[in-house]
LOTORGU-628126 format. One record per residue (C-alpha): x negated, y, z. Coordinates in steps of 0.5 Angstrom, whole numbers, plus 2048, in hexadecimal, padded with zeros to 3 digits. Each point is the difference from the previous one (the first is absolute). Layout:
REM residues N
XYZ
...
This chain:
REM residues 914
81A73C820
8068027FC
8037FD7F9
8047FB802
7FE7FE807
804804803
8077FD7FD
7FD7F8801
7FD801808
807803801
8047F9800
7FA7FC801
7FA800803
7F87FF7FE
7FC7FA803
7FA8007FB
7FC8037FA
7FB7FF7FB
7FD8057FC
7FC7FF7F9
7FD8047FB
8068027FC
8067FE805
802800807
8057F9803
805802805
8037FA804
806800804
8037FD806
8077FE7FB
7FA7FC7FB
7FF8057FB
7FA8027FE
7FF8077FC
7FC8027FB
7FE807801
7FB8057FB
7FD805805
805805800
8037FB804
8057FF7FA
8047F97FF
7FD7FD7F9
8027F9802
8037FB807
8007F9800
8057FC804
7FB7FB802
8037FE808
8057FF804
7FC803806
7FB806802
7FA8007FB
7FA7FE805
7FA8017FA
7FE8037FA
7FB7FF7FB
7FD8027FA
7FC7FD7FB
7FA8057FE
8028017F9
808802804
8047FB7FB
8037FC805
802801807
8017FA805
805801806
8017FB806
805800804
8057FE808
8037FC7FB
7FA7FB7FF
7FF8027F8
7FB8037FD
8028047F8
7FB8027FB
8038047FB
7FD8037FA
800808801
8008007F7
8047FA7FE
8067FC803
7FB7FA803
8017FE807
7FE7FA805
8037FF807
7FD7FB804
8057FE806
7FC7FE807
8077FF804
7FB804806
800809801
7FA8017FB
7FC806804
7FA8017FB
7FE7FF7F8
7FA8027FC
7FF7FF7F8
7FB7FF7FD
7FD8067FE
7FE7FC7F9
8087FD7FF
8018047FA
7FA7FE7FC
8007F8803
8047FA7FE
7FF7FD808
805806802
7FE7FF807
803803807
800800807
806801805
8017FD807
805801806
8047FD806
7FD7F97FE
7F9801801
7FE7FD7F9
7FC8057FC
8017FE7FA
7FC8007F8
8058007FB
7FD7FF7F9
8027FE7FA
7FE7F87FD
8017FB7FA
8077FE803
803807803
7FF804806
7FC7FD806
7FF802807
7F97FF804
801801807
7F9804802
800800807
8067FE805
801800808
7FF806803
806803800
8048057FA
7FC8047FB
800807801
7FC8037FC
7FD7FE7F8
7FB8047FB
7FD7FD7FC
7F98047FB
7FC7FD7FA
8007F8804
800801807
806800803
802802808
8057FE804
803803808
8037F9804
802801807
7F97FD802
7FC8077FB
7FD8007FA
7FD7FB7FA
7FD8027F9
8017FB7FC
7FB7FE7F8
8057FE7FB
7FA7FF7FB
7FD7FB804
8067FE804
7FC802806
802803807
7FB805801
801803807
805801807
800807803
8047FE806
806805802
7FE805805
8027FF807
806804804
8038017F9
807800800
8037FA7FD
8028007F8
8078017FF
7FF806805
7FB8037FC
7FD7FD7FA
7F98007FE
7FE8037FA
7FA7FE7FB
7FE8047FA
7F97FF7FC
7FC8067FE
7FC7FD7FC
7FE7F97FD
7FC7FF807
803804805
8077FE804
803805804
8047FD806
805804804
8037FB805
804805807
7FA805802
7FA7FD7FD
7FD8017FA
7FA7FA7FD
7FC8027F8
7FE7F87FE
7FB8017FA
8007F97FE
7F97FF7FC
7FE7FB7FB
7FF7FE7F8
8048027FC
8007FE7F8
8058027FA
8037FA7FC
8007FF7F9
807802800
7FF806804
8027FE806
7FC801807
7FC7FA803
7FE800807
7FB7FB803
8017FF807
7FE7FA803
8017FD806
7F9801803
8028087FF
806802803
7FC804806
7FF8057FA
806803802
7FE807804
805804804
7FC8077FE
805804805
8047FF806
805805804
806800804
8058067FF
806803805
8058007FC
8037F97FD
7FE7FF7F7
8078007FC
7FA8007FB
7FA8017FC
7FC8027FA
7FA8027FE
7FE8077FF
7F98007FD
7FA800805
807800805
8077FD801
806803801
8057FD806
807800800
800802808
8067FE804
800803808
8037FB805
807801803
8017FE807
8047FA7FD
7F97FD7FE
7FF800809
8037FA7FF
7FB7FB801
7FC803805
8067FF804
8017F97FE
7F97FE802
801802807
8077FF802
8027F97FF
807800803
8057FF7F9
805804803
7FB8067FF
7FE7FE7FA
8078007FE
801806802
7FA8047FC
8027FD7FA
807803801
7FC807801
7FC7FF7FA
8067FF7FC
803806803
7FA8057FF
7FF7FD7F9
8088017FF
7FE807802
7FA8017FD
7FB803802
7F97FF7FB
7FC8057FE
7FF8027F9
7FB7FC7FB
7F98027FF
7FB8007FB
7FA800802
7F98017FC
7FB7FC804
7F87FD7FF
7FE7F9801
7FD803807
808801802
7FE8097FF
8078037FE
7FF8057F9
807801801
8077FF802
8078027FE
8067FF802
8057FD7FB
8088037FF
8037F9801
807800800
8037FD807
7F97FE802
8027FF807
8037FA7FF
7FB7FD7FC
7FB7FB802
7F97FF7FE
8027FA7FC
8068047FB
7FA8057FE
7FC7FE7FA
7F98027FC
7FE7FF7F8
7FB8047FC
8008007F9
7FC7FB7FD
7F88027FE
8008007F9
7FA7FF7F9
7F9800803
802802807
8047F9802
7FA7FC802
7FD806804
806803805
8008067FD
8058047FB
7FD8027F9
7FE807800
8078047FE
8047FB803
804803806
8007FC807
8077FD801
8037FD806
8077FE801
8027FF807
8087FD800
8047FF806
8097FE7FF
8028077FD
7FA8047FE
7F97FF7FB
7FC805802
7FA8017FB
7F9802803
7FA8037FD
7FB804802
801808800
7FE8047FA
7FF807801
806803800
8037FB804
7FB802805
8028077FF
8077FE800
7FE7FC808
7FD807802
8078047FE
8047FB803
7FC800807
800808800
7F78007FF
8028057FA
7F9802801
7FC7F97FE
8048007FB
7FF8077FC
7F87FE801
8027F97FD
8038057FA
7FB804800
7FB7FB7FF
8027FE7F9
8037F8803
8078037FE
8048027FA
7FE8087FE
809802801
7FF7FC807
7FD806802
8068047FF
8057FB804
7FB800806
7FF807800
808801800
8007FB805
7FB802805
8038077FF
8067FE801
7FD7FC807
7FC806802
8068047FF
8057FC804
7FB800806
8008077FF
7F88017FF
8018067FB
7F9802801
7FD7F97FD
8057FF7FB
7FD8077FD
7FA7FE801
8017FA7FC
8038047FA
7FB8017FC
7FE7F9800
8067FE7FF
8048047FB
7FA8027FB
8018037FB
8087FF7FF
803806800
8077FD801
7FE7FD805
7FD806804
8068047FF
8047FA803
7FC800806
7FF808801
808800800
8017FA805
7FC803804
803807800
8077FD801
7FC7FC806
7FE808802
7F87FC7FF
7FE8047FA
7FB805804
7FC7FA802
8007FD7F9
8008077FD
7F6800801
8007FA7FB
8058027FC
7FB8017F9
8008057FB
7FE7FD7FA
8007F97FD
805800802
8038067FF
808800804
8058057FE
800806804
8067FF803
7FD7FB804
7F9805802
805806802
8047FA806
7FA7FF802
7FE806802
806803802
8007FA805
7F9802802
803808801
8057FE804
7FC7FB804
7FC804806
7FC7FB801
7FF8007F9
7FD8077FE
7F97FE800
8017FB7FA
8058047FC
7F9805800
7FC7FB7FF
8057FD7FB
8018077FC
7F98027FF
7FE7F97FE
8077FF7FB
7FE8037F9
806806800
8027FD7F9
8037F9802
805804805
805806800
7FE805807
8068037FF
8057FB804
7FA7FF805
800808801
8077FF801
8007FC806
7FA802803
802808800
8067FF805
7FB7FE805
7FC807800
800803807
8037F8803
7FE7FD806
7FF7FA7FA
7FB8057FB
7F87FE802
7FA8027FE
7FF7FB7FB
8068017FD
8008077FF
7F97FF7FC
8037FA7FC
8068057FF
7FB8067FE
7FD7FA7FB
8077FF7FD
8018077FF
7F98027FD
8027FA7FA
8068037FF
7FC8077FE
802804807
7FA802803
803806805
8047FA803
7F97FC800
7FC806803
804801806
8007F9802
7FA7FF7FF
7FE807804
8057FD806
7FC7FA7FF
7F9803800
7FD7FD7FB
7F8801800
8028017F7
805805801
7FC8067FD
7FD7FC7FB
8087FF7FE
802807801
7FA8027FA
8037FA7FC
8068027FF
7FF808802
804800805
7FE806803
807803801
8037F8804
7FB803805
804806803
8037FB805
7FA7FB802
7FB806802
7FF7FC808
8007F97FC
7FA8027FC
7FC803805
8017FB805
7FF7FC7FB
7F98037FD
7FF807803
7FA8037FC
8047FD7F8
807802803
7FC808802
7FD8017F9
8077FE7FD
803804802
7FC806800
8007FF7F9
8077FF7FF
802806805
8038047FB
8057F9800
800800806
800806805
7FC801806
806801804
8037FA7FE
7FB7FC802
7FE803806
8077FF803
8007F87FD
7F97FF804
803804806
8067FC800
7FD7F9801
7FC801807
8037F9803
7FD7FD7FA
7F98027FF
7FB806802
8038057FD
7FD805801
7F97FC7FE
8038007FA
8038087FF
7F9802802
7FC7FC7FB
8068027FB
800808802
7F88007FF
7FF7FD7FA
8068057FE
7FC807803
7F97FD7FC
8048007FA
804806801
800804806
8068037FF
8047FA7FE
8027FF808
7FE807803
8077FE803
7FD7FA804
7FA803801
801802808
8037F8801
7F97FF7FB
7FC804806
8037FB805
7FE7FA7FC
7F98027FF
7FF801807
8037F9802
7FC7FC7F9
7FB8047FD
7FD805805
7FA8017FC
8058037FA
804804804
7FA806800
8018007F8
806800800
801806805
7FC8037FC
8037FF7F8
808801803
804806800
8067FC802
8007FE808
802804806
7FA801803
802800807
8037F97FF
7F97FF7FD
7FD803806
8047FC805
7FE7FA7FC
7F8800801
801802807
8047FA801
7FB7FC7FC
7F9804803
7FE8027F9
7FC806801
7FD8017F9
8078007FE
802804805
7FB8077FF
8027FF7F9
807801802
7FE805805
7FD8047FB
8057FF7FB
805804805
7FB805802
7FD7FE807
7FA8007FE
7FD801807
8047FA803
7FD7FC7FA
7F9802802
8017FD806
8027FA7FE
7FA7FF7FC
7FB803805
8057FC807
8027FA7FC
7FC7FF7FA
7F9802802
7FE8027FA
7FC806800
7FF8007F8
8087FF7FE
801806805
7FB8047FC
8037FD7F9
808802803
7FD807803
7FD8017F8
8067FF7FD
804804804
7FC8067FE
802803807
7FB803804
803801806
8017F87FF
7F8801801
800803806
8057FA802
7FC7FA7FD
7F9804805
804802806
8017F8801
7FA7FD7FE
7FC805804
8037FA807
7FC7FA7FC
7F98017FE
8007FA7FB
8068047FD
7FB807800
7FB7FC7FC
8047FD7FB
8048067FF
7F98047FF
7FD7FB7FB
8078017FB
801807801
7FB8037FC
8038037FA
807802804
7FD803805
7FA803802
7FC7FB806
7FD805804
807802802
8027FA803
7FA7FF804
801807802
8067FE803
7FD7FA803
800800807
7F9800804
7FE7FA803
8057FC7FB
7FC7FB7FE
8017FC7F9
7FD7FA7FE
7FB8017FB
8008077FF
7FA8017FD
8007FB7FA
8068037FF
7FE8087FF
7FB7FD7FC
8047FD7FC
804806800
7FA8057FE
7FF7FB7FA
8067FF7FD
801808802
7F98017FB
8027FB7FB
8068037FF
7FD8087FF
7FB7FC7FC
8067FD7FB
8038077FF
7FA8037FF
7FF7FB7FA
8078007FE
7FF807800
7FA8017FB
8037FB7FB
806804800
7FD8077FE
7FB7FB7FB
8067FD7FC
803808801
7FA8027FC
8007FB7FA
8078007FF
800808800
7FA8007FB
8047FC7FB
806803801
7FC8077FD
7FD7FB7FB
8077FD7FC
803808803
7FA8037FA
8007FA7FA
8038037FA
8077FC7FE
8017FE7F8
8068017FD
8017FD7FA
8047FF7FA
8067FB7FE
7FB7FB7FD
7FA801805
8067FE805
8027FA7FD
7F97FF7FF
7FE801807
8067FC802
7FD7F97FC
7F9802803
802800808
8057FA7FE
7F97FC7FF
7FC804804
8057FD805
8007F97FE
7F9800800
7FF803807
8057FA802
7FB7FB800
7FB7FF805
7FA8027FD
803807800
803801806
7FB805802
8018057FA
807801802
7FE807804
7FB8037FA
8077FE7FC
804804805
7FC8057FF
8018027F9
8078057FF
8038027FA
8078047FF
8047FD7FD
8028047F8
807801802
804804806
8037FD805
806803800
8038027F9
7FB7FA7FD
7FE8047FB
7F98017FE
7FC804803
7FD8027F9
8058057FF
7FE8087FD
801806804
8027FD807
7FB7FD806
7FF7FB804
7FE7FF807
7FD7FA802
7FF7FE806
7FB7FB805
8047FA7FE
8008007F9
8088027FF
7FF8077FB
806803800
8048067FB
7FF806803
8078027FE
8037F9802
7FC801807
803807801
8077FD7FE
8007FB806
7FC805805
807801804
8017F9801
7F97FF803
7FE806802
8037FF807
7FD7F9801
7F88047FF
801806804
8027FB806
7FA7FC7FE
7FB805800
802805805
7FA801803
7FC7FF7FA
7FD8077FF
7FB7FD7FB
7FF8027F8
8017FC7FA
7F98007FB
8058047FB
802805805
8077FF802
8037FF806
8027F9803
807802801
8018017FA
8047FC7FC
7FA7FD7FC
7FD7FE807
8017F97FF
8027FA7FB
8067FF801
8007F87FF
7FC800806
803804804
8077FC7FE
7FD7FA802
7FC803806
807802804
């Protein structure tokens, strides 16, 4: 407690206190009582003794405080006006108590008692002050309380409860057993209502309820009725013995609260005494006593939170200055006094705020039961930082309480060097502040921490300044162990909240170090796609394999980006990297590419790829790497043998007796009677066919082609050893050769298998094929026939030539005629249409018309008509073309000209023929 305290127990010394509604008495060892607000500040002292102040009392309206003394007095003084009594009883007086009713009766009344053994009653009467000595005889008064009209008093021999209304001693409750005597350690009685008395006497504590009638006076005040014959109502409702010494006792609702005092080794004392009777020994302890008290060895003061079954609620240990030399009886405990309704019920009114004052020599030392934020302050004091925040976040504190816990847990995690839980935790704690966020990104930074802070940094409400997200990410590029983060944290980060250019900085010194990891060149090519440099981006990501990589290059066309990646992309997906590149071979050469995907054997199966590369190549264009075609040889034998044959037969561009050596070493014999052939070594072709192969029908397809009768002879010369190969050879025979010949070259006796089913297929396929020709034949002179008789039919029809205005005329009608023939229904009528001729009214070759006087016109089959002049002008011109046309024509025309004259024919015809 502060205010004034400090200053008056720094020359003196507390020895009793008393505390009422509005005030608190302070009692000294040099006799002076003070009177202190609850701020501990001085509001007035009386300087009522010559000696220690042994007791203090408050009437319950707190406008007089009674004092009792070492010096055998006793002083009332008015705490408002200059009244004061004294009483002098020439013996130390221990204990006082006013009536609770002083102020508001005339009778005036107290108790005090002392050394002297006498309990005295003093009241006011007609002639002055009187003393009534309630009880006497068994030793000092020690203790004194009075409530409504019961008065209670603690003697050496234990403790009376006295009825001042009917002058009625109630009840004795005897002092417990094995309890040190008074002047080491003084009982201590307070009452918790008007029928329960709590006791605390050594290590024992007794609850009396104390039954009876109670009435109200006319003047107020209580009447109890208790006769004689009702003392045993008096119950002791609980009973239990402590471990430790009582320097005091209050009530605490349904619990009490004991001012606890553990025992030193001084306190030995008496077992000692009770077992070694030589006064020497006893001496001799009594000297080791006072040396360990002058030492001091006692343990600090405790308050104690227990039921009336003795269960400890809680304890704490008080901070009492020089509490190892203490006593228990130099402690003492007052509590504020209940007030309105509540005073008869034990308990505070709602709003009041429980009170206790524990005194010892220098200190008054408040109690009171822990608020929240003295719990959460407890928490912080003993490092549970965690039960603390949860306390916060439960809303039992201020809302800015948050923010001193939080910082103070922080600061706790990050001395303890827990960084990982102390970011973890920064969300929660910090919010919504951006200040506080960026103080904590920069602590961290300068702790070298910030990658373990930077996933919880946020994006948004609040959003930090940019400088604080580019530390963070730096701190993450620099960190190996952090480049999995830094990929996360780019993609997750809006790109608008930071700059990447620094970011950029400080990882493109790392390209091609032994600290530059697949993560971090993936977030490197993140940094460089925000920044708009996709060709950088597109050869990370090619070096990294990304599954989106051609996505990304049809995205960006990034076509040219690929020159440099071609092994990536077909290691990556061979079949997209393929068709990319083909349709970009213009971009890229062949060339280039085939030396790339050559140049990278250790990483991949380069040549799987060259010949996926190369086929899709020649089926595209098969002249576009005519240069590889020999390498393409191999590579088909080795992937793809079922193309090599096709491939063979489309390519111009390979040495064939590479090829060659390849399909021996490869056992492809198809392929190789094709090159074989190709080289002109038809018969050892054959006899791979006939030898290897043994397919008498590809033989005879490879002899046909060869058009080469000796190659005949050869094919019959080998197969005439095998049967089975003379009967296939005379089924596939008919038409190239004559059967009969080979059978005449077939030895006798050679049997052949099913030789008589194949001659009679032979036969019939023989006359089905004359029966064919002859058929062919008769429809071939038919067709002859018809079309000569319609040629003669149009070579005699008469052709109209016709005037200007006929032609024009004739024009619209064949362009009806023709817009009429175009629909479906008179398809059929187009020939008769055809049929019709009709010379046009003007020559074809000065585009006069024909109509002119004294000149001839010639017209010809065709329907062209000529000027005679104008055909004879351009005789020389053609006249070599017709002769060569017609030199073994010996025919006439109908007009009797010969076909070699100039006329013989038309010569827009003729020009269009040649």
């Amino acid at each position: 407690m502060g205010g004034s305290i400090p200053s008056l127990l720094s020359t003196d010394a507390s020895s009793s206190i008393a505390v009422a509604e509005r005030m608190i008495a302070l009692g000294t060892h040099d006799g002076t009582v003070h009177i202190l607000d609850f701020l501990g500040n001085q509001v007035k002292e009386f300087h009522a003794h010559s000696a220690s102040v042994n007791g203090l009392s408050f009437d319950t309206e707190g406008e007089y405080i009674g004092s009792c003394s070492d010096d055998g007095s006793v002083v009332i003084n008015s705490l408002f006006t200059d009244e004061n009594f004294k009483f002098e009883y020439h013996r130390p007086m221990k204990a006082i108590a006013l009536d609770p009713d002083y102020s508001k009766k005339q009778s005036r009344r107290f108790v005090a008692g002392g050394l002297a053994g006498h309990l005295y009653l003093n009241a006011k009467k007609w002639l002055g002050y009187r003393d009534q000595v309630l009880h006497s005889g068994e030793g000092p008064i020690h203790a004194v309380t009075w409530r409504t009209s019961l008065i209670a008093w603690a003697n050496d021999a234990g403790v009376k409860v006295y009825d001042a209304s009917n002058d009625q001693r109630i009840t004795f409750i005897e002092r417990p057993r094995g309890t040190p005597r008074p002047e080491i350690l003084l009982p201590h009685l307070v009452w918790q209502d008007d029928t329960l008395l709590v006791i605390g006497w050594g290590t024992h504590v007794k609850i009396a309820s104390i039954k009876g009638n109670q009435t109200r006076g006319t003047n107020g005040s209580y009447r109890r009725s208790v006769s004689m014959s009702s003392l045993n109502q008096v119950d002791i409702v609980a009973s239990f013995q402590t471990s430790y010494y009582i320097s005091g006792i209050a009530p605490f609702g349904d619990s009490l609260v004991v001012l606890a005092y553990i025992p030193g080794e001084e306190d030995g004392e008496k077992d000692f005494s009770s077992t070694v009777p030589s006064r020497q020994v006893r001496g001799f302890l009594r000297l080791y006593a006072n040396l360990v008290r002058f030492l001091g060895n006692a343990q600090r003061p405790e308050v104690r939170i227990v039921t009336w079954n003795n269960d400890e609620l809680a304890t704490d240990a008080l901070p009492v200055h020089g509490f190892e030399h203490y006593k228990a009886k130099d402690y003492t405990l007052a509590h504020a006094p209940f007030s309105g309704s509540s005073y008869a019920g034990g308990q505070w009114a709602a709003g009041d705020e429980p009170l206790y004052y524990v005194v010892s020599p220098k200190d008054v030392v408040i109690a009171k039961p822990r608020d929240t934020e003295d719990h959460i302050a407890w928490l912080l004091q003993h490092g549970w930082h965690e039960k603390a925040l949860a306390a916060v976040e439960a809303g039992q504190g201020r809302t800015d309480l948050l923010d001193e816990v939080g910082t103070r847990y922080l600061d706790h995690l990050i001395v303890e060097r827990k960084y990982a839980e102390a970011a973890s935790l920064c969300p929660k704690l910090l919010r919504g502040s951006s200040s506080a966020w960026e103080r904590w990104v920069f602590h961290f930074a300068h702790l070298r921490q910030l990658p373990v802070l930077a996933p919880y940094m946020p994006t948004e409400n609040p959003k930090l300044r940019d400088t604080a997200y580019e530390v963070a990410l730096v701190a993450l590029a620099t960190n190996p162990s952090y480049h999995k983060d830094l990929l996360q944290t780019v993609k997750s980060w809006p790109s608008t909240i930071y700059s990447p250019l620094p970011v950029i900085s400080a990882i493109e010194p790392q390209l091609n170090t032994s600290s530059m990891t697949d993560a971090l060149k993936e977030a490197l090519a993140e940094l460089y796609v925000i920044t708009g440099q996709h060709e950088k981006a597109f050869a990370l990501y090619a070096d990294l394999m990304k599954p989106d990589l051609f996505d990304f290059i049809e995205k960006h066309n990034l076509h040219e980006a690929i020159r440099e990646k071609v092994v990536q992309l077909m290691m990556l997906d061979s079949k997209r990297a393929v068709t990319l590149l083909i349709q970009n071979k213009d971009l890229i050469t062949p060339s280039e590419v085939v030396s790339q995907i050559l140049g990278a054997k250790n990483k991949c199966d380069s040549r799987y790829f060259l010949h996926l590369y190369l086929h899709a190549l020649f089926e595209v264009s098969p002249h576009a790497g005519r240069d590889f075609h020999d390498m393409q040889v191999e590579l088909y034998a080795e992937y793809d043998p079922k193309m090599l044959l096709t491939f063979l037969r489309s390519s111009q561009h390979y040495r064939l007796d590479k090829a060659y050596d390849i399909c021996i070493k490869r056992e492809l014999l198809r392929e190789q009677v094709f090159i074989l052939g190709r080289m002109g070594n038809s018969k050892q072709a054959l006899a791979v066919i006939i030898n290897k192969l043994g397919d008498i029908e590809e033989a005879v397809e490879f002899v046909t082609m060869q058009h080469d009768d000796d190659l005949w002879e050869e094919l019959i010369k080998q197969c005439l050893n095998k049967p089975e190969m003379v009967g296939v050879l005379l089924e596939h025979t008919v038409g190239n050769l004559d059967p009969l010949y080979i059978v005449n070259l077939v030895p006798n006796g050679l049997e052949i298998p099913r030789l008589r089913d194949r001659l009679v297929k032979i036969i019939t396929d023989y006359r089905t094929e004359t029966s064919l020709r002859h058929g062919c034949n008769d429809i071939l002179k038919a067709d002859i026939v018809n079309l000569l008789v319609k040629y003669y039919n149009e070579a005699r029809r008469a052709i109209c030539l016709a005037s200007e205005e006929q032609d024009t005329r004739s024009k619209k009608d064949n362009k009806h005629i023709f817009l009429e023939n175009s629909r479906p229904s008179n398809i059929g009528k187009i020939a008769e249409v055809k049929s019709k001729t009709r010379g046009g009214a003007r020559c074809c070759i000065c585009f006069d018309p024909l109509s002119i006087q004294n000149i001839s016109v010639i017209v010809f089959f065709c329907c062209h008509a000529y000027h005679s002049t104008c055909l004879m002008e351009s005789a020389p011109v053609n006249n070599k073309a017709a002769n060569d046309d017609d030199d073994d024509d010996d025919d006439e025309d109908d007009d009797g000209t010969h076909s070699g004259t100039p006329w013989s024919r038309c010569i827009l015809c003729t020009t269009a023929a040649s």
